[in-house]
N, C-alpha and C positions, 0 to 999 in steps of 0.2 A: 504494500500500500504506500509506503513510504516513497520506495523506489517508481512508484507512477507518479506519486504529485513533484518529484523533482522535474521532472519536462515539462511542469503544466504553470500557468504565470498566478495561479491561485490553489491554494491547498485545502484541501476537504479529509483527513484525516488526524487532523489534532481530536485532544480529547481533556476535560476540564473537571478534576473531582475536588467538588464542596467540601472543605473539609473545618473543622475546628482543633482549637489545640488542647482543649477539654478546660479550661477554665471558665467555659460558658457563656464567653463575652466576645471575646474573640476568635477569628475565621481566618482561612489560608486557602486558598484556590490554589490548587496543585493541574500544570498543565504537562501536556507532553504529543504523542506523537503514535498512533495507534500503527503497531507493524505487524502483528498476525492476530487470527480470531481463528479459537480451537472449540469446537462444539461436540459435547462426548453423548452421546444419546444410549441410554439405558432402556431396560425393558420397561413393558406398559408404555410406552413415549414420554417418558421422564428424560429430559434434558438440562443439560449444564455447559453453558459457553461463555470461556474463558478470553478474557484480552489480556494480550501482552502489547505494551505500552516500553516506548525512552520516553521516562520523565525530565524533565529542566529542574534548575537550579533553582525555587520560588527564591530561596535566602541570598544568594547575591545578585546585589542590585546593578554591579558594572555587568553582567554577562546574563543576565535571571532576563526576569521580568521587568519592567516598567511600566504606571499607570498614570496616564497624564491627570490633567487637572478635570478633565472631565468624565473619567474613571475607565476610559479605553485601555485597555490592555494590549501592550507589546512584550511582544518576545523575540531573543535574541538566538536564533538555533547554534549559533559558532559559538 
């Protein structure tokens, strides 16, 4: 997945998990870069599909993330 949005001048495989740091106040968007999806299917049609994800660096700000003043969200993949 990864390797098709490199040719393409817009990307449709990132992925963004809501997350908190358990103090109840505070929140951490964790982003990254969805590169395979594994779907293991059990009997009765009981299924489970797994993503493996490269996550970014949320904590440094030279190379992480950045949010401007109007709360858009950049990321830095190098």
């Amino acid at each position: 997945m990864e390797d098709y949005d490199k040719k393409l001048t817009t990307q449709n495989s990132g992925v963004v998990v809501l997350g908190d740091v358990g103090n109840g106040k505070d929140e951490i968007d964790y982003y990254g870069i969805l590169t395979e999806v594994i779907e293991l299917q059990y009997l009765d049609n009981n299924r489970v599909v797994l993503f493996r994800c490269k996550w970014f660096d949320v904590h440094d700000t030279n190379k992480g993330i950045k949010v401007n003043k109007y709360g858009f969200v950049s990321i830095n993949p190098c």
